[in-house]
Short mmCIF file of the C-alpha atoms (twelve columns), coordinates in Angstrom:
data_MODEL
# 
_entry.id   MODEL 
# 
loop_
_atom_site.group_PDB 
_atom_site.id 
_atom_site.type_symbol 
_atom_site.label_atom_id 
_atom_site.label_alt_id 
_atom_site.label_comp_id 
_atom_site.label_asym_id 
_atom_site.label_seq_id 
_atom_site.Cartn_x 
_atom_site.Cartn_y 
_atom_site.Cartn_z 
_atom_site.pdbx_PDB_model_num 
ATOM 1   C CA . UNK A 1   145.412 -90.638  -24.704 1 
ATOM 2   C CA . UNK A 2   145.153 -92.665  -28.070 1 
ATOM 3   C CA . UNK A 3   147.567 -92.347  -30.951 1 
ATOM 4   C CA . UNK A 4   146.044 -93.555  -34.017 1 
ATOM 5   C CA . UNK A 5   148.293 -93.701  -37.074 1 
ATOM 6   C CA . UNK A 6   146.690 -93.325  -40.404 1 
ATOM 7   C CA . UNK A 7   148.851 -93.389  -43.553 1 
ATOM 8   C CA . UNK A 8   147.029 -93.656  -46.848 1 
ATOM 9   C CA . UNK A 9   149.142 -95.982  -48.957 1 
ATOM 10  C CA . UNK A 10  148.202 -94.116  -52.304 1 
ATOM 11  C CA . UNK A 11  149.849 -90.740  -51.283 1 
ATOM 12  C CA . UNK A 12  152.919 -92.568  -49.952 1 
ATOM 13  C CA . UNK A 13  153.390 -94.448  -54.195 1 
ATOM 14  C CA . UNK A 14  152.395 -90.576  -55.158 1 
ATOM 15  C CA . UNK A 15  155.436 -89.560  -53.351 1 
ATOM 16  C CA . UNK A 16  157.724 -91.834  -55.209 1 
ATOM 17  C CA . UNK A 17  158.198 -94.676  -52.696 1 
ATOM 18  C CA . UNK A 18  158.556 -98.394  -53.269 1 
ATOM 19  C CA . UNK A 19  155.702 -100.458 -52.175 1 
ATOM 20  C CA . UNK A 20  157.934 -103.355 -50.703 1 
ATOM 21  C CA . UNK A 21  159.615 -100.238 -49.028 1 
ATOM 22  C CA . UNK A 22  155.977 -98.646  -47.966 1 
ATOM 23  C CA . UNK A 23  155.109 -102.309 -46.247 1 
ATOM 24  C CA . UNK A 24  158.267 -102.787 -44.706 1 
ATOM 25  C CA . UNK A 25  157.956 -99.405  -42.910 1 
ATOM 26  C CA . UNK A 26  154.062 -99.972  -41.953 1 
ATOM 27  C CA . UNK A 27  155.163 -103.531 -40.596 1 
ATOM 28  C CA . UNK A 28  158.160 -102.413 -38.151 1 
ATOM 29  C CA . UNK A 29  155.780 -99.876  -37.195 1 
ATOM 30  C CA . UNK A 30  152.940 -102.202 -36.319 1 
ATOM 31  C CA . UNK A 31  155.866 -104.454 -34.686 1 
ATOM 32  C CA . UNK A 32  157.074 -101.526 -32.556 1 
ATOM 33  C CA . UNK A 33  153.291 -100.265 -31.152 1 
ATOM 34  C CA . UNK A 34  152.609 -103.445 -30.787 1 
ATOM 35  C CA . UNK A 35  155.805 -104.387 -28.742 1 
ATOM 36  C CA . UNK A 36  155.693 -101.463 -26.658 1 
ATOM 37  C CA . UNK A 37  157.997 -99.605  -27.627 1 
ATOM 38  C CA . UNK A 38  156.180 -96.998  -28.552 1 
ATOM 39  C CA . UNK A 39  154.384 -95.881  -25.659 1 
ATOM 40  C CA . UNK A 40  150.566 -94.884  -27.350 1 
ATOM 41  C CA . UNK A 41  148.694 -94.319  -23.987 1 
ATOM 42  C CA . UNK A 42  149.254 -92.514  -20.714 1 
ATOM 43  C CA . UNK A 43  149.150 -94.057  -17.298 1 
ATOM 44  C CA . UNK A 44  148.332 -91.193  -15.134 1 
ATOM 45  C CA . UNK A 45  149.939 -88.292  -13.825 1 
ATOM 46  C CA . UNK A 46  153.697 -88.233  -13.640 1 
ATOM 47  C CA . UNK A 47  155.507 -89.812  -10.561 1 
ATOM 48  C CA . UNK A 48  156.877 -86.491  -9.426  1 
ATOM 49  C CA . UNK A 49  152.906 -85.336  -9.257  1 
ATOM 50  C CA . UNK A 50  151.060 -88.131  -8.380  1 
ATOM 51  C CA . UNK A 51  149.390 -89.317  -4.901  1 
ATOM 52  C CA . UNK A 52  151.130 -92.758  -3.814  1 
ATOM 53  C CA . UNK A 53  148.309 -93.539  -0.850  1 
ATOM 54  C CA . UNK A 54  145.084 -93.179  -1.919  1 
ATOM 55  C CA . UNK A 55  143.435 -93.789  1.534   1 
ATOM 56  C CA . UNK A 56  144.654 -94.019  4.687   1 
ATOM 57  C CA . UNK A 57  142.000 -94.423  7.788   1 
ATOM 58  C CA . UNK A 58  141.684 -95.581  11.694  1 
ATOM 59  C CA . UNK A 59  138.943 -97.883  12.587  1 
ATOM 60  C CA . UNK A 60  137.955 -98.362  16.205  1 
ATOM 61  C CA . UNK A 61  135.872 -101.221 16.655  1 
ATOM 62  C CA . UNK A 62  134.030 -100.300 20.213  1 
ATOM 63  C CA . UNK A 63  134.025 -97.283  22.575  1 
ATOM 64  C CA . UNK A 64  137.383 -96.804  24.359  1 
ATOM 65  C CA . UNK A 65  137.133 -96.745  28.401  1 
ATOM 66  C CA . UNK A 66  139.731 -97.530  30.774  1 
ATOM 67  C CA . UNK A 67  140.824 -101.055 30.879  1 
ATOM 68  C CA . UNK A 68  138.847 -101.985 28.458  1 
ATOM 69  C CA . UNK A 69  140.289 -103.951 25.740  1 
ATOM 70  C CA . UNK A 70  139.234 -102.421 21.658  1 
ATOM 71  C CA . UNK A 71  140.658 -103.120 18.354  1 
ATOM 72  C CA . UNK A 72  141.886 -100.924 16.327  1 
ATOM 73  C CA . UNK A 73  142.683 -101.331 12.523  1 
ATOM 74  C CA . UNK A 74  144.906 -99.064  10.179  1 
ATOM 75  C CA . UNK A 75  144.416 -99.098  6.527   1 
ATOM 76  C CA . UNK A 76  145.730 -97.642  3.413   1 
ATOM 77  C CA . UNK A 77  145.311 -98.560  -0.007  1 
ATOM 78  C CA . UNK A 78  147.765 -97.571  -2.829  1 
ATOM 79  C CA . UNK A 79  146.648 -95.649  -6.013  1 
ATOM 80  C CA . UNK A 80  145.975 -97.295  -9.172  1 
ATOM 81  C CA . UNK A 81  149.050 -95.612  -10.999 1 
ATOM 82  C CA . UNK A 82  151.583 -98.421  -11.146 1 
ATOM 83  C CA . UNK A 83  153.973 -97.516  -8.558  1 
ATOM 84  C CA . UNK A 84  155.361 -100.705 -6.476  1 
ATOM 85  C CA . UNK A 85  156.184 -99.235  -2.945  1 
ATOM 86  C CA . UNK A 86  158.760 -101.620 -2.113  1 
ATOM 87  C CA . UNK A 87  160.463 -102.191 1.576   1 
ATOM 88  C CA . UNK A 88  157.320 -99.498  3.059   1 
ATOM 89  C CA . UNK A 89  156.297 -99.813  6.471   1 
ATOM 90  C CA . UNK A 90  152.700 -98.846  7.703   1 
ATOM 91  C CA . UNK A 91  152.712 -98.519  11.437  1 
ATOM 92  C CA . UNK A 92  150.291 -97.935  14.301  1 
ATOM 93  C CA . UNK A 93  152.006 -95.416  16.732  1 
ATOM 94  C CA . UNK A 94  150.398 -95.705  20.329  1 
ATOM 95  C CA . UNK A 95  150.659 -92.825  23.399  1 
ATOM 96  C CA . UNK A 96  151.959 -92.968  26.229  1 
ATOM 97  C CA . UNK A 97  148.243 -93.906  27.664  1 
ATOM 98  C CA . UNK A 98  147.628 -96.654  25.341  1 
ATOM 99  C CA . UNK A 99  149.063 -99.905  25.743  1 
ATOM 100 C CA . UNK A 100 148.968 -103.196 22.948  1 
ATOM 101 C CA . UNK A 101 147.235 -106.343 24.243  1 
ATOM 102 C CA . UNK A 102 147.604 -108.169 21.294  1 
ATOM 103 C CA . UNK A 103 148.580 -108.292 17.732  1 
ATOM 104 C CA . UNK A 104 150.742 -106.427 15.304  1 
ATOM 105 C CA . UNK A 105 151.569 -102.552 15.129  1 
ATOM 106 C CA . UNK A 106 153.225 -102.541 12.408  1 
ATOM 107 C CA . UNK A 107 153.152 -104.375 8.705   1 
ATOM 108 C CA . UNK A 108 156.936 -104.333 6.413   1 
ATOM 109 C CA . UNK A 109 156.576 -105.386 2.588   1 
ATOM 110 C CA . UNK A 110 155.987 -104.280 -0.958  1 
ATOM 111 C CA . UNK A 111 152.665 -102.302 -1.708  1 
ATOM 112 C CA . UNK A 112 151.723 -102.653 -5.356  1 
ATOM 113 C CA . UNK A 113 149.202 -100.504 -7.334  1 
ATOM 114 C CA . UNK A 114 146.122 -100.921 -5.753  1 
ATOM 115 C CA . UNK A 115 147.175 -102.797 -2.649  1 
ATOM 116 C CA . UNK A 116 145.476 -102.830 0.395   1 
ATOM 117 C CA . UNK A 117 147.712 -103.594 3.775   1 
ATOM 118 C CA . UNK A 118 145.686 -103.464 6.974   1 
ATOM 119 C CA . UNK A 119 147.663 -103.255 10.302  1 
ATOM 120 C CA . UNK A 120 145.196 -104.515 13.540  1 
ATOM 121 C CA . UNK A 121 145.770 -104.652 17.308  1 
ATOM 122 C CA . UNK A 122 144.084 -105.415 20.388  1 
ATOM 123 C CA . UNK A 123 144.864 -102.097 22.931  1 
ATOM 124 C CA . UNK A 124 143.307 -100.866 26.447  1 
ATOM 125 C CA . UNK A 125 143.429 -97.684  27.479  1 
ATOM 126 C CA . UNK A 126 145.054 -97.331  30.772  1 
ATOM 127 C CA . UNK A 127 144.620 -93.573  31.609  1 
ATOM 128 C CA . UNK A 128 142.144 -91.490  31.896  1 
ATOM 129 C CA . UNK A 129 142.527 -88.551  29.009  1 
ATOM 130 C CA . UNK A 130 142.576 -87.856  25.367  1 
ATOM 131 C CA . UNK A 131 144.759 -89.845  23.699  1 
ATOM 132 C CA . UNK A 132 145.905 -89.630  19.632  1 
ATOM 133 C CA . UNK A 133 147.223 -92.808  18.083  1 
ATOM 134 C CA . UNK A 134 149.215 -92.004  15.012  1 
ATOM 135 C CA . UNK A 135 149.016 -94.002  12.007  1 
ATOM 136 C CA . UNK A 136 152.125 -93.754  9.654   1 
ATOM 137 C CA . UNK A 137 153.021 -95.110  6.547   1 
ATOM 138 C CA . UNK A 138 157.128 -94.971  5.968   1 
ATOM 139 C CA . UNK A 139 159.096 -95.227  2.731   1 
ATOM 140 C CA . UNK A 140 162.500 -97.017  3.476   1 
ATOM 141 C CA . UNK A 141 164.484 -93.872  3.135   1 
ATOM 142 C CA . UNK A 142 162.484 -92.600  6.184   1 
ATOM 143 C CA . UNK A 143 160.277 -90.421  4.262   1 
ATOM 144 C CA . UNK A 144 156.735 -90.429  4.657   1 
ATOM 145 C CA . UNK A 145 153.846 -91.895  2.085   1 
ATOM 146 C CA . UNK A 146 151.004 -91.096  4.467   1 
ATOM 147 C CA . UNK A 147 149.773 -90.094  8.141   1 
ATOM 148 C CA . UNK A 148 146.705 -89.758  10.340  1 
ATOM 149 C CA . UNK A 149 145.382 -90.080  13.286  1 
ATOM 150 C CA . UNK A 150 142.155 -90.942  15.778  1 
ATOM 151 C CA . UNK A 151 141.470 -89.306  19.197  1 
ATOM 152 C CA . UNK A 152 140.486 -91.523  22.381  1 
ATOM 153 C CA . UNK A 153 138.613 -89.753  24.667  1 
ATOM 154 C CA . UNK A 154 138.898 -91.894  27.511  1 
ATOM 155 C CA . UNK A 155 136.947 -91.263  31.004  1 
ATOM 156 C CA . UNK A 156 136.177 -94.068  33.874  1 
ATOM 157 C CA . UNK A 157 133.165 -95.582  32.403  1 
ATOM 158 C CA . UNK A 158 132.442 -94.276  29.316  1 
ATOM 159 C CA . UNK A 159 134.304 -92.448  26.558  1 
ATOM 160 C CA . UNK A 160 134.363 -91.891  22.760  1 
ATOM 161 C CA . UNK A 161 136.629 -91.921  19.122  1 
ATOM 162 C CA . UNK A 162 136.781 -88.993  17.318  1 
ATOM 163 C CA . UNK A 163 137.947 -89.639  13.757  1 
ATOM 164 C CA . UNK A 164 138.904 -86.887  11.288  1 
ATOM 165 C CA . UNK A 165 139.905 -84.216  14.140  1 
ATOM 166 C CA . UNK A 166 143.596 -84.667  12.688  1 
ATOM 167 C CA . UNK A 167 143.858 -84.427  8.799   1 
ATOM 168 C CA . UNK A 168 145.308 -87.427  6.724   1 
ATOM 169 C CA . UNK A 169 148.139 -86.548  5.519   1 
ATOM 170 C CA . UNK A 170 148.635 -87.917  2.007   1 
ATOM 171 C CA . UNK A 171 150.675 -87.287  -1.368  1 
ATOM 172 C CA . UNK A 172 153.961 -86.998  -3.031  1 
ATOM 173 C CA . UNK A 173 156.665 -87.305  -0.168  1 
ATOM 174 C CA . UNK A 174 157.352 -83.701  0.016   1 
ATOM 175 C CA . UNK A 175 153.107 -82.789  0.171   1 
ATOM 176 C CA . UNK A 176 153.543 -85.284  3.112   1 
ATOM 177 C CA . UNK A 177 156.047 -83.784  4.821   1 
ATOM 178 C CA . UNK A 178 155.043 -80.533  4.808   1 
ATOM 179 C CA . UNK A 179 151.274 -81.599  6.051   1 
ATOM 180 C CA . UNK A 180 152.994 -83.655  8.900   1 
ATOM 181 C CA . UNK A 181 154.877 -79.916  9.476   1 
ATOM 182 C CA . UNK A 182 151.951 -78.088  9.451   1 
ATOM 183 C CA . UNK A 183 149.241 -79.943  10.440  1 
ATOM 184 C CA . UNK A 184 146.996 -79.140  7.627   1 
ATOM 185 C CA . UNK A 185 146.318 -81.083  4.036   1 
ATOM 186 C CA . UNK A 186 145.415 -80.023  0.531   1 
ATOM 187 C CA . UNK A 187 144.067 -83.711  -0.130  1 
# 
């Protein structure tokens, strides 16, 4: 949205005021758009309304059998709408079937707008069975910002990933929390 302020200078003499008074009021008005004070555009939807993660997704690098060692990767990326997500967590959550080889499960800092934090690790699985590892992404108050998921079907020698089965969970904190509740998302 665009404000556009358009005063014609001969109506404001018609009404009887000073011209040193009609530029002094047209230049602390130019001083305060300029300045920012007066706020001419909109940024988006409010911050009560407005999606903080704008994705969130699992990739699996290889086919998941037992022992065998496969990367996963957990991204999200932060809207465009100018919220700083400071102190957030974004962790990969790994069951009871699943154990890390190498690297990092979970990634602690600021997310500004349009950040995107990736969290990777070496794992093997060492069951047989269908295992879900659990993405999360965790305000510091212990509210959520985002959640999904990817299935590991895992048999002896062969085995497969299965992404989307669980629905990203995604929002305000509350639309989180109720899709972690229920399972299902509006996004």
């Amino acid at each position: 949205m665009k404000v556009v302020l358009f005063i014609r200078f001969e109506s404001l003499i018609n009404l009887g005021m000073s011209t040193k008074y009609i530029a002094l009021s047209l230049l602390l008005t130019s001083i305060l758009l300029v300045s920012g004070c007066i706020n001419t555009t909109s940024s988006g939807p409010s911050e009560s309304t407005q999606r903080i993660l704008q994705t969130m997704n699992f990739f699996v690098n290889d086919t998941p059998k037992i022992n065998k060692s496969i990367t996963i990767t957990l991204t999200a990326t932060t809207t465009p709408y100018g919220i700083v997500l400071p102190n957030s967590t974004l962790e990969i959550i790994l069951p009871e079937g699943v154990e890390l080889i190498s690297g990092n499960l979970m990634w602690m800092g600021n997310m500004g707008m349009n950040d995107t934090v990736n969290v990777s690790a070496i794992v093997k699985a060492t069951q047989i069975g269908t295992w879900i590892v659990r993405g999360d992404a965790i305000s510091p108050y212990g509210g959520y910002y985002g959640h999904t998921g990817v299935y590991l079907i895992v048999m002896q020698d062969s085995g497969r990933v299965e992404y989307g089965s669980l629905p990203p969970c995604s929002g305000t904190e509350a639309e989180v929390m109720e899709c972690m509740r229920t399972r299902t998302s509006r996004g």
